[in-house]
N, C-alpha and C positions, 0 to 999 in steps of 0.2 A: 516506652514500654520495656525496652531494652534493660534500662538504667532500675526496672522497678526490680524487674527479673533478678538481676545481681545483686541488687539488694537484699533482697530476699533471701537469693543463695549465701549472703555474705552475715547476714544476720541470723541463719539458721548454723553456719557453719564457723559461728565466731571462736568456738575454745577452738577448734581444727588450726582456726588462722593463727591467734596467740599461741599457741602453741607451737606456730611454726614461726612464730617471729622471735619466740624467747629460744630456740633451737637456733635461729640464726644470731641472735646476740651471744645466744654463748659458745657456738663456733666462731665466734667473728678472731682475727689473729688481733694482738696488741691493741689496732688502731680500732677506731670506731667508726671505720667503713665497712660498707659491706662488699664482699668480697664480686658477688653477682651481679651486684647491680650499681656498682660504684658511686653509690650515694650515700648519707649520713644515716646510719636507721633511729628509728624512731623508739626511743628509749624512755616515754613519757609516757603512762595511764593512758592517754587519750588514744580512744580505738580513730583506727585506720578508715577512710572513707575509701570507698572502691564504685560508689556511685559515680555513671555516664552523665545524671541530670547538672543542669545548670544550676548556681547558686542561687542565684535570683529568676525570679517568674519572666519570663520576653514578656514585653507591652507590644500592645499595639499604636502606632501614631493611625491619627486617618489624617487624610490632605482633602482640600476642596481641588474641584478639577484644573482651575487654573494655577494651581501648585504646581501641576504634576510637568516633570520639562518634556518636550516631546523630543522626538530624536531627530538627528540633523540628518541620517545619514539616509541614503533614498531605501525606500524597500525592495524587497527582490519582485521581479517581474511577475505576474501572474497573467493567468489566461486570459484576462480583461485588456491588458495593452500588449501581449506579447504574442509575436506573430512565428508560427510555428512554420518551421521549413518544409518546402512539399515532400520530403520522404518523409516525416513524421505523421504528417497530414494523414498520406497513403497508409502508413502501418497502421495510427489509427482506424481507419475506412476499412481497412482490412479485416481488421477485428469486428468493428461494427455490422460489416456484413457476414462478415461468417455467425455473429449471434441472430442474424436476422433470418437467414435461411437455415439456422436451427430449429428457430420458434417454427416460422412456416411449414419444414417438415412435420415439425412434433401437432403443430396443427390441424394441416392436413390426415396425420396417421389417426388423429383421435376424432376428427369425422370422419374418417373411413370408418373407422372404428365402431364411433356410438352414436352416430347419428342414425336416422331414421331412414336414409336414402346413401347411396354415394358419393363420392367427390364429385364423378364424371357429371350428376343429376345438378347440384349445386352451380355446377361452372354453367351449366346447359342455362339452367334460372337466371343466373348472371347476363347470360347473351341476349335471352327475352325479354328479362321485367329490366332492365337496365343498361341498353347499348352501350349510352354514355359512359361508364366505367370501365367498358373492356379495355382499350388502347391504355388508363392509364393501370390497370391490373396487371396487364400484360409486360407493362415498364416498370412495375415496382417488383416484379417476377426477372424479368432480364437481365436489369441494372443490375442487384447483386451478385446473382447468378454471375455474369459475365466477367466483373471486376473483382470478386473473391477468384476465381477460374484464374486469370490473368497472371494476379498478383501473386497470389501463389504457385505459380509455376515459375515466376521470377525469382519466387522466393527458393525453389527447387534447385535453380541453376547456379543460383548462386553457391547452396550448401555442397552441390556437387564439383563445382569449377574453380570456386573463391574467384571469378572474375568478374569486372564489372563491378566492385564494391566502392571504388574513388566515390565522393559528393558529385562531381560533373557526371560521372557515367549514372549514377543512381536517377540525379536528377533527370536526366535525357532518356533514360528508358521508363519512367516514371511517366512521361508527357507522352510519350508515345503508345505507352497502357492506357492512359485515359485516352489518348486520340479512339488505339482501336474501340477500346470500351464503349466510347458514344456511341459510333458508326456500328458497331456491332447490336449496342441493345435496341438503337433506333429502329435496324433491320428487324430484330428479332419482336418488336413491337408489333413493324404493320404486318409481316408472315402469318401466314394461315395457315395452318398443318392439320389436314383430313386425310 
């Protein structure tokens, strides 16, 4: 595209060009170099090519698949064999739950919102027409809650302290978020609060 462009400009503006070449031949000093661009100038009829395109048209080859070499050298690791360290783990979960108890809120606000009844009426329906799902409601409500709460407050302490950032300390208070985390949403599970 480039190569047609200049063309173009180089074809519309060819007296412009020869005229600037027969200006540099006949400033040239004695020799029949040019003084700018220390090369031989071009003192023959034949206009100048200013085109970027190739001479010849590229071919394509095709190959059958067993042509083709494969590479020796290993690929880089991806998610499939590669085992991610528990603080990364953690940062991910982190994220994961805080987009999880976004949806939840925005969920909740828009039955409150535009449903036909309340929140408090729907939870009520939930305890009557389906016992079986409260305890694990109540844990897919905890768990995030508890382990975004956690984590980010570790995360808090850190931006405020910068301590605790070694791989051993990260790792060891990492283990100890999940420990409280269980023990906390487990609680927060079977609790009743009337």
């Amino acid at each position: 595209m480039f190569g047609r462009a200049l063309n173009t400009f180089t074809s519309r503006n060819a007296p412009l060009i020869r005229s600037l070449d027969k200006f540099a031949i006949n400033n040239a000093v004695a020799s029949k170099n040019n003084i700018y661009l220390n090369q031989p100038i071009n003192t023959t009829s034949t206009p100048l090519s200013y085109s970027t395109q190739a001479k010849k048209p590229f071919t394509i080859t095709e190959k059958r698949v067993d042509e083709l070499r494969t590479p020796r050298q290993p690929t880089s690791p991806h998610l499939t064999i590669y085992k991610f360290p528990l603080p990364a783990v953690m940062s991910i979960m982190h994220r994961a739950t805080g987009i999880c108890l976004a949806l939840g809120i925005t969920g909740l606000a828009g039955v409150t919102l535009f449903a036909p009844h309340d929140a408090i009426h729907y939870i009520q329906l939930l305890h009557t027409q389906y016992p079986a799902l409260v305890y694990p409601a109540k844990f897919a409500v905890a768990l995030p809650l508890t382990y975004h709460f956690f984590t980010g407050v570790r995360h808090i302490f850190w931006d405020e302290t910068t301590k605790g950032l070694t791989i051993p300390q990260v790792e060891s208070s990492g283990k100890i978020i999940l420990a409280i985390v269980a023990v906390l949403s487990t609680v927060l599970t079977f609790v009743s609060f009337k």
